[in-house]
FIMARZA-942357 format. One record per residue (C-alpha): x, y, z; residue number from 1. Coordinates in Angstrom, 2 decimals, padded with zeros to 5 digits. Layout:
FIMARZA-942357
- X_Y_Z_NUM
...
This chain:
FIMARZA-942357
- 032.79_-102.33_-169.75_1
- 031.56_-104.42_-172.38_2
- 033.54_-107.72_-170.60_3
- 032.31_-106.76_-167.00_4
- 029.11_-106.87_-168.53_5
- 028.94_-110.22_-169.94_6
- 030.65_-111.73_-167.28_7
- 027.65_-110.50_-164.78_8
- 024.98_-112.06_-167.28_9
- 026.83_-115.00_-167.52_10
- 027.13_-115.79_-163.12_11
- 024.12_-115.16_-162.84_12
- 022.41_-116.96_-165.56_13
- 024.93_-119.61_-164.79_14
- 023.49_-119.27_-161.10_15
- 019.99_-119.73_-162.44_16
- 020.76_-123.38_-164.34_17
- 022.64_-125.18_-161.93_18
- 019.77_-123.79_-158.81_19
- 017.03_-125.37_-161.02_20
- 016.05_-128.52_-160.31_21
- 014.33_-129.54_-163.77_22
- 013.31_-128.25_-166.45_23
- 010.23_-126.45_-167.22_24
- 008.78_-124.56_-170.56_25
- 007.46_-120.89_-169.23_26
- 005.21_-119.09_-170.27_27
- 005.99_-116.26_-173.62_28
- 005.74_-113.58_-171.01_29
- 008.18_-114.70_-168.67_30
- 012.12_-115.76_-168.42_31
- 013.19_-119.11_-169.18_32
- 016.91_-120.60_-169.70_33
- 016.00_-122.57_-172.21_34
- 013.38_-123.90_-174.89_35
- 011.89_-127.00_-174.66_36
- 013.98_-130.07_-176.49_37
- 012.03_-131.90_-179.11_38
- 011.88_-135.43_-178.00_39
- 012.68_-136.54_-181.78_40
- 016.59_-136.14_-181.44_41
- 017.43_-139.36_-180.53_42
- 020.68_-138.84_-178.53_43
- 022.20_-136.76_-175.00_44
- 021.95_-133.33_-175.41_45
- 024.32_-131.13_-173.64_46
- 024.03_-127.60_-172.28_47
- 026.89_-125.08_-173.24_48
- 029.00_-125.04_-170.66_49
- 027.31_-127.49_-168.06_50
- 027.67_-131.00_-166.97_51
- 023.92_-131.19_-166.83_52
- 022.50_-133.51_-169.89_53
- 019.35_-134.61_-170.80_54
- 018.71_-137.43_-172.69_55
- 014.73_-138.75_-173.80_56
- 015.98_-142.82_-172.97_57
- 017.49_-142.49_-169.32_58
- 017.72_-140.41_-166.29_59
- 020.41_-142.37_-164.36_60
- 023.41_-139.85_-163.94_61
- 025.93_-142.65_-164.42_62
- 024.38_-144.01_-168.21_63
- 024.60_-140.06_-169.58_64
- 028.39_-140.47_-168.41_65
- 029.13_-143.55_-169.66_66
- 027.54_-142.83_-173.10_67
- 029.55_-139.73_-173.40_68
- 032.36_-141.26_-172.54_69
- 032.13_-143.86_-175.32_70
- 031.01_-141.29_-177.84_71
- 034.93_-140.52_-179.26_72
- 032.87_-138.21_-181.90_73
- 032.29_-134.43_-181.02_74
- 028.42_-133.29_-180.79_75
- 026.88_-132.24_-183.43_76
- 023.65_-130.02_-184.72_77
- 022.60_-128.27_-188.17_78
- 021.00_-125.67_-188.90_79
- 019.56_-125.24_-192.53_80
- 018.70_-121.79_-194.14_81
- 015.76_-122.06_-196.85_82
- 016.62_-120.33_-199.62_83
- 019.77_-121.45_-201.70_84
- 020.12_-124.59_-199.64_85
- 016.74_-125.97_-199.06_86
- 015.27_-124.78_-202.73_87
- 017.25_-122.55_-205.45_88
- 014.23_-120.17_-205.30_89
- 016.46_-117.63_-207.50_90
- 017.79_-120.08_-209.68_91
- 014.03_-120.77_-210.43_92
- 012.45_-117.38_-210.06_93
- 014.42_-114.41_-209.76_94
- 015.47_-113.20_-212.93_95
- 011.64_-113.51_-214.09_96
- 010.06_-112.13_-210.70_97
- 012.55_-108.99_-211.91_98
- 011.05_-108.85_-215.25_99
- 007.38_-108.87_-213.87_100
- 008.60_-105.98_-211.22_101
- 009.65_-104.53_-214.51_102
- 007.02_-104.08_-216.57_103
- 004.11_-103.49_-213.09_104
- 006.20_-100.70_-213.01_105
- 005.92_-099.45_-216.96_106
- 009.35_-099.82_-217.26_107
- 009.16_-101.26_-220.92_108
- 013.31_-100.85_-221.61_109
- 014.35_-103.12_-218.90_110
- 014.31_-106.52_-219.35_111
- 017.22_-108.96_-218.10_112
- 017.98_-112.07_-220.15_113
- 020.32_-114.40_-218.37_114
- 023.56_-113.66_-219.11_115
- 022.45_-110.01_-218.44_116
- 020.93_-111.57_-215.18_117
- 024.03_-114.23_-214.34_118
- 026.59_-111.01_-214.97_119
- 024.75_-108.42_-212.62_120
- 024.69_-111.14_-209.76_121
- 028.40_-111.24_-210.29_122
- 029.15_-108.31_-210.21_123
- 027.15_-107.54_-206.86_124
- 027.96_-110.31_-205.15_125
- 023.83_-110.91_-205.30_126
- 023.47_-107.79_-203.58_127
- 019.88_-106.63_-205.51_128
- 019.63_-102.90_-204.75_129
- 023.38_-103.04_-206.00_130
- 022.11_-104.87_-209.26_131
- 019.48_-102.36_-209.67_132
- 022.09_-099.54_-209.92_133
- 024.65_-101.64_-211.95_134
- 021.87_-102.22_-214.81_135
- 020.23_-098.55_-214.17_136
- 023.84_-096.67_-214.76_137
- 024.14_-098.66_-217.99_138
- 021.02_-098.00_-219.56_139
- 020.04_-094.83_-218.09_140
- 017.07_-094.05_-215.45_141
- 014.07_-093.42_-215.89_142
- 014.06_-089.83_-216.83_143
- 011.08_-088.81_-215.20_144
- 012.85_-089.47_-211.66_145
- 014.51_-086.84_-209.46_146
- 018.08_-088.38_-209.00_147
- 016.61_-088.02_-204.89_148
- 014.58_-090.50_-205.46_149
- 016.03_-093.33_-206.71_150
- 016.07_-094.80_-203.92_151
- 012.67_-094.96_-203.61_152
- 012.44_-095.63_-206.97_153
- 014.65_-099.16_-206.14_154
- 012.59_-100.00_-203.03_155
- 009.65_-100.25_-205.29_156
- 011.26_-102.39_-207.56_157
- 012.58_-104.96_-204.81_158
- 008.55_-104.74_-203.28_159
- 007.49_-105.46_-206.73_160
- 009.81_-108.14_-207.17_161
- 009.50_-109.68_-203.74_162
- 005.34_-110.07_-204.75_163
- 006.17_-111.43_-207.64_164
- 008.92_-114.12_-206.36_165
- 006.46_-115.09_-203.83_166
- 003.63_-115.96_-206.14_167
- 005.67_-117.92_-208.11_168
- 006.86_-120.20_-205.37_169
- 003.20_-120.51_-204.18_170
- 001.87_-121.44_-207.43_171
- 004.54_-123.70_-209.20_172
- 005.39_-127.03_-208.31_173
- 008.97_-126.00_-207.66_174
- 011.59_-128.36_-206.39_175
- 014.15_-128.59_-203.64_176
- 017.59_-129.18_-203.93_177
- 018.84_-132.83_-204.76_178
- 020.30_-134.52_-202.07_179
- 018.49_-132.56_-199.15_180
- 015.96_-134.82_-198.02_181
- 018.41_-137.93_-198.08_182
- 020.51_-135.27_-196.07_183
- 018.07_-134.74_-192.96_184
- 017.30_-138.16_-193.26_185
- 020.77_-139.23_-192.65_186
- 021.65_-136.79_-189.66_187
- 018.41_-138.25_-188.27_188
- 019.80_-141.90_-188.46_189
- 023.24_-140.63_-186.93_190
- 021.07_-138.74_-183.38_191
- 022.01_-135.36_-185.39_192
- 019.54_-132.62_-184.56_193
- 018.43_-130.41_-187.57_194
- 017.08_-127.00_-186.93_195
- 015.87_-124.82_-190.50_196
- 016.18_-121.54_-189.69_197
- 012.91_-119.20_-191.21_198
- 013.70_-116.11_-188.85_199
- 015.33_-114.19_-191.46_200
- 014.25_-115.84_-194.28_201
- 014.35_-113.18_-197.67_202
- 011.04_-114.41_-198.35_203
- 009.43_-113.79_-195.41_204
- 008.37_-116.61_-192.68_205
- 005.19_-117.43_-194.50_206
- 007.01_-118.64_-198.52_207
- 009.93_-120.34_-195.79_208
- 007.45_-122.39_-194.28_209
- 005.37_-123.27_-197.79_210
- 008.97_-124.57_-198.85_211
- 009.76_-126.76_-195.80_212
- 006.55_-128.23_-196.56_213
- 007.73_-130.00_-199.26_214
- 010.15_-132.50_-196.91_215
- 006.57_-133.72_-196.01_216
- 004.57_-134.52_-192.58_217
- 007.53_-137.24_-191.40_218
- 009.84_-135.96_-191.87_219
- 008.90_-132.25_-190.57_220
- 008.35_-133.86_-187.30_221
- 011.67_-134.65_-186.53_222
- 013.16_-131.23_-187.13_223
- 012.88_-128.01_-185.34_224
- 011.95_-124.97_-187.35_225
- 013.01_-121.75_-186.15_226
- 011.03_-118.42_-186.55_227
- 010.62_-115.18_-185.56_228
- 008.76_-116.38_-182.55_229
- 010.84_-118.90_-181.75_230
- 013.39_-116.39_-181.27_231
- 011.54_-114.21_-179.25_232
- 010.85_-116.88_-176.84_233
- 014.02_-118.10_-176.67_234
- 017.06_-117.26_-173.63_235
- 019.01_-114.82_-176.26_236
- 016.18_-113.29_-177.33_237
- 014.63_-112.90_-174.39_238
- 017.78_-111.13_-172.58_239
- 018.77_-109.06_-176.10_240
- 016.27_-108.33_-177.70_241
- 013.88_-107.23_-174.71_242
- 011.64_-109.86_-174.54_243
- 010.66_-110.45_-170.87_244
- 013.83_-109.26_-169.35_245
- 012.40_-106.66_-167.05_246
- 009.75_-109.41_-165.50_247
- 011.61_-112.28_-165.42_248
- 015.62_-110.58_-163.83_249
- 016.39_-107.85_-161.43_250
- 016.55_-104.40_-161.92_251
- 020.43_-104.49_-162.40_252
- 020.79_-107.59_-164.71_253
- 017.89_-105.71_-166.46_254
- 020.55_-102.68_-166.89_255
- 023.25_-104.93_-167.37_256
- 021.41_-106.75_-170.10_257
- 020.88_-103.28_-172.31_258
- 024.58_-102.16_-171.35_259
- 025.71_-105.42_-173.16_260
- 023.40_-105.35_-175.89_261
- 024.29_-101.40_-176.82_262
- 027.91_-103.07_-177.08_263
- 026.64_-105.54_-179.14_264
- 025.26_-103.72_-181.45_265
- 028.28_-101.33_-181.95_266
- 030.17_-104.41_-182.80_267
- 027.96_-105.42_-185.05_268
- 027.87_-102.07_-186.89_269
- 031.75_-102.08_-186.91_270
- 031.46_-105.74_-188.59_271
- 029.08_-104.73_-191.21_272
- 031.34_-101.30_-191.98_273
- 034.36_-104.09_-192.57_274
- 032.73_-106.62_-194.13_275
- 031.39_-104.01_-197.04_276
- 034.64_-101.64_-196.64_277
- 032.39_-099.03_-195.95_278
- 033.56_-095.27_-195.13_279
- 030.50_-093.77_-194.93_280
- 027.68_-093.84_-192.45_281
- 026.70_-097.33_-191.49_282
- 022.85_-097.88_-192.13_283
- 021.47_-098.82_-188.87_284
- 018.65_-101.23_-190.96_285
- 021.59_-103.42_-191.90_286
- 022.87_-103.54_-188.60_287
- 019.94_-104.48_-187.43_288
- 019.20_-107.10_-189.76_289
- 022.37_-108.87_-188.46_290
- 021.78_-108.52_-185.40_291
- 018.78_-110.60_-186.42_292
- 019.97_-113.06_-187.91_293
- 023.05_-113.39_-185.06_294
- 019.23_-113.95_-182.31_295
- 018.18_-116.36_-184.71_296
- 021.97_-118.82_-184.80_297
- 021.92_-117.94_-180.88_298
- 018.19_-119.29_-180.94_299
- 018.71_-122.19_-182.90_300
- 021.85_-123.38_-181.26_301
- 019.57_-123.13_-178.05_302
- 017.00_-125.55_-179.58_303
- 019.31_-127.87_-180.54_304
- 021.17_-128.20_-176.79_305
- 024.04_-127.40_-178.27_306
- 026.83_-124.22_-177.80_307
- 027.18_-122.52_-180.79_308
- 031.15_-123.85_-182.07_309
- 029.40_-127.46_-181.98_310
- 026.52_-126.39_-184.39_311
- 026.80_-126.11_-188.20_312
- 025.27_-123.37_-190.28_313
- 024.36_-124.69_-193.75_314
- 024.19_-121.01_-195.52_315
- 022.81_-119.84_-198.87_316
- 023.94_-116.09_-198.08_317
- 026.14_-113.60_-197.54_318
- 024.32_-112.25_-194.36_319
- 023.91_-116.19_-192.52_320
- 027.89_-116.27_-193.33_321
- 028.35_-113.02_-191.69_322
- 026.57_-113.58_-188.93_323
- 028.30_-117.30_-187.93_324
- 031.25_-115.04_-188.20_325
- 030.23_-112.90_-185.77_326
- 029.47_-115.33_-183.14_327
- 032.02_-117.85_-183.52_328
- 029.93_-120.78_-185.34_329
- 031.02_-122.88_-188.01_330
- 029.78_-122.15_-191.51_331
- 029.83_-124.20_-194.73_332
- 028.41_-122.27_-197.48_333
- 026.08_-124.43_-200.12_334
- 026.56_-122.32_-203.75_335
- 023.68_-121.43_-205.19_336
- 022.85_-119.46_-208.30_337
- 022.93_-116.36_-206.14_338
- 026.28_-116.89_-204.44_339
- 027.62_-118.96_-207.51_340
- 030.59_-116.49_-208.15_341
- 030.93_-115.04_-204.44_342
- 033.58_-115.53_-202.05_343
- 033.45_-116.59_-198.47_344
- 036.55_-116.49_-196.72_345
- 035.04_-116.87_-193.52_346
- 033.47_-120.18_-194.12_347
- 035.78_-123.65_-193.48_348
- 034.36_-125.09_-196.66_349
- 031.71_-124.57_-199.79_350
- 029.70_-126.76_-201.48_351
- 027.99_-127.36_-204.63_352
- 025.24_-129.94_-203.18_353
- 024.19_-132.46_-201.06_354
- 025.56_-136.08_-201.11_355
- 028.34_-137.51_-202.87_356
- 031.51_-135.90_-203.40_357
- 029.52_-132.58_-201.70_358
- 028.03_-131.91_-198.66_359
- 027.21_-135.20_-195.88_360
- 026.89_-135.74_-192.13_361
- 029.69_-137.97_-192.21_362
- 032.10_-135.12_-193.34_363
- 030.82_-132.49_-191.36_364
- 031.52_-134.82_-188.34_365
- 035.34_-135.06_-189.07_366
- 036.03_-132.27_-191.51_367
- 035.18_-129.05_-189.24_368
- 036.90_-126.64_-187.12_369
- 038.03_-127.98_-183.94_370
C-alpha cells in the first residue's frame, strides 16, 4: 500500500513541475514544489529527477546542455550540522554545563572531572539521559527520590544543563572548528552549494544561529541556513508534515499524502527499534525526532536543487547519521568530543577535521558513494 502510495504522490507532483511554466515562491499558506534558489550558488542547479535546470547566468536551453555535458564531475551540495562540526560546543562546555546542572539542583556529591566525563560519553555512545544513569547507578541516587521518578528527576537535569550550555555559548568568545571557514570558502570557489542545517539543532534554533554568526556577514550570504521554518515551507514538509496540503492538493492526494506518511513513520519507528536493539516499546518522541530531522535533509536537499544521493551530510551525531540512513543520503561523520569513541557503520567515511589530510571539497567530489 505503502508503494501505491508514493507512486500516486510522485505522478502527480511530477505532473505539477513539468505543467509549470516558471518558477514562482508561494505564499507560507499555500503549496509550492519548491523553495526559492539563492542566487549565490554560482553554477546549474538540477531538479531530482527532471531535465529542467536553472542556472542564475543563462536561460538558453542549449548553454545548460552544453555545460552539463562538459561537467565530467557529479553535482554536488553540503549540508553542515552546527554542533560537533561547525563548533565543539561539548568539547568546550558540556562537562561544566553538567556540573552547574549539578549543584542548581543541590546535588553536592556529583561532580564529573574529565576522565569521569570522557568515560561516561564512551560508554553511552554520548547518549546523556544514558550518562545520567551510568554515573547515578555508581554512586547511588538521590535518596530522597521515588525510583518512579527518576525520570523526571533526569529531565531536570538535561533542562538544567541545556540553560546552562546555552549561556555559556552566549557569553564566551568560543571558537569554531579549524578548517571550517576555509571549508565553505572553498566549496564556494568550486559552484558547491552549502546549506547548515539548524532544524534540529540540540541547542535549539536560537544558540545554532548565534554560532553561524561567527563565519561573519560574507560569508553568511552565500549559504543557505535551514530551520524549522524553512522546513515547514518547504515541498516535504509541506506534503508530510501537514503544512498546506489540504489547500494547496485534492482531496485524494490529501488522503494519499497521510496514508504515506503513517507508513513513514512506522518505518521510522522500526529503524529507531534496530538502530538501539530495542525490545521494548518504541518511544514515539524519538520517532518523532527522526522523523524531524529526515524533513529537515529532505528540506535542505530541496534548497540546494539537488536529490538527496547527490548531497552530503557533514554530521556531528548519532541522530543526523541515522537519519541520512534512512533516506538514502551520503554521510561523512566529523568526530567530535561527543562521538570521539562512537561507531558509524552507516557513514562512507569519518573525519577528524577540516583541511589537510581530513575533510575537503576536493575529496568529497571523488571519494563518495556512487
Amino acid at each position: 500500500m505503502e508503494t501505491a502510495s508514493c507512486s500516486i504522490l510522485f505522478t502527480l507532483c511530477s505532473s505539477s513541475i513539468i505543467n509549470t511554466a516558471k518558477y514562482s515562491p508561494t505564499p507560507k499558506t499555500h503549496l509550492c514544489l519548491f523553495p526559492t534558489l539563492s542566487s549565490t550558488f554560482p553554477r546549474n542547479f538540477k531538479f531530482p529527477g527532471k531535465s529542467l535546470h536553472f542556472n542564475r547566468f543563462t536561460t538558453a536551453s542549449s548553454s545548460l546542455s552544453s555545460a552539463s555535458d562538459q561537467n565530467p564531475l557529479r553535482e554536488l551540495s553540503v549540508l553542515l550540522e552546527v554542533e560537533g562540526v561547525l563548533m565543539d560546543v561539548y568539547r568546550l562546555g558540556n562537562r561544566q554545563a553538567f556540573n552547574i546542572a549539578f549543584q542548581k539542583l543541590g546535588l553536592d556529591c556529583a561532580n564529573w572531572t574529565e576522565p569521569i566525563y570522557l568515560d561516561l560519553v564512551r560508554k553511552s555512545a554520548g547518549d546523556e539521559e544514558r550518562m545520567l544513569i551510568l554515573y547515578f547507578n555508581r554512586i547511588g541516587w538521590p535518596t530522597s527520590l521515588p525510583t518512579s521518578e527518576k525520570g523526571t528527576f533526569m529531565k531536570s537535569v538535561l533542562r538544567e544543563k541545556k540553560s546552562a550550555l546555552d549561556d555559556f555559548v552566549l557569553s564566551k568568545s568560543l571558537p569554531l572548528r579549524p578548517g571550517v571557514t576555509d571549508f565553505i570558502d572553498d566549496a564556494y570557489n568550486e559552484g558547491v552549494p552549502v546549506v547548515i542545517l539548524t532544524a534540529y539543532s540540540k541547542s535549539g534554533d536560537k544558540i545554532a544561529r548565534s554560532i553561524i554568526e561567527k563565519l561573519g556577514h560574507e560569508r553568511i550570504s552565500k549559504i543557505k541556513i535551514v530551520g524549522n521554518e524553512e522546513v515547514e515551507q518547504s515541498f516535504y514538509g509541506q506534503l508530510v508534515l501537514g503544512q498546506g496540503v489540504t489547500s494547496g492538493l485534492d482531496e485524494q492526494l490529501a488522503k494519499e499524502a497521510t496514508k504515506a506518511a503513517s507508513a513513514e513513520k512506522q518505518r521510522i519507528a522500526e529503524e529507531v527499534a534496530s538502530m538501539l536493539k530495542l525490545s521494548v516499546e518504541i518511544d514515539t518522541n524519538t520517532t518523532e525526532s527522526l522523523q524531524k530531522i529526515v524533513a529537515a535533509l529532505r528540506a535542505g536537499a530541496e534548497y540546494a536543487g539537488e536529490p538527496v544521493y547527490n548531497c552530503v551530510l557533514i554530521a556531528g551525531s548519532q541522530s543526523g547519521v541515522a537519519g541520512a540512513e534512512r533516506i538514502g543520503m551520503p554521510c561523512v561523520v566529523l568526530r567530535s568530543s561527543l562521538t570521539s569513541r562512537a561507531e558509524f557503520p552507516s557513514a562512507f567515511a569519518i573525519m577528524d577535521g577540516f583541511g589537510g589530510a581530513d575533510l575537503t571539497i576536493s575529496k568529497l567530489r571523488h571519494k563518495r558513494p556512487s
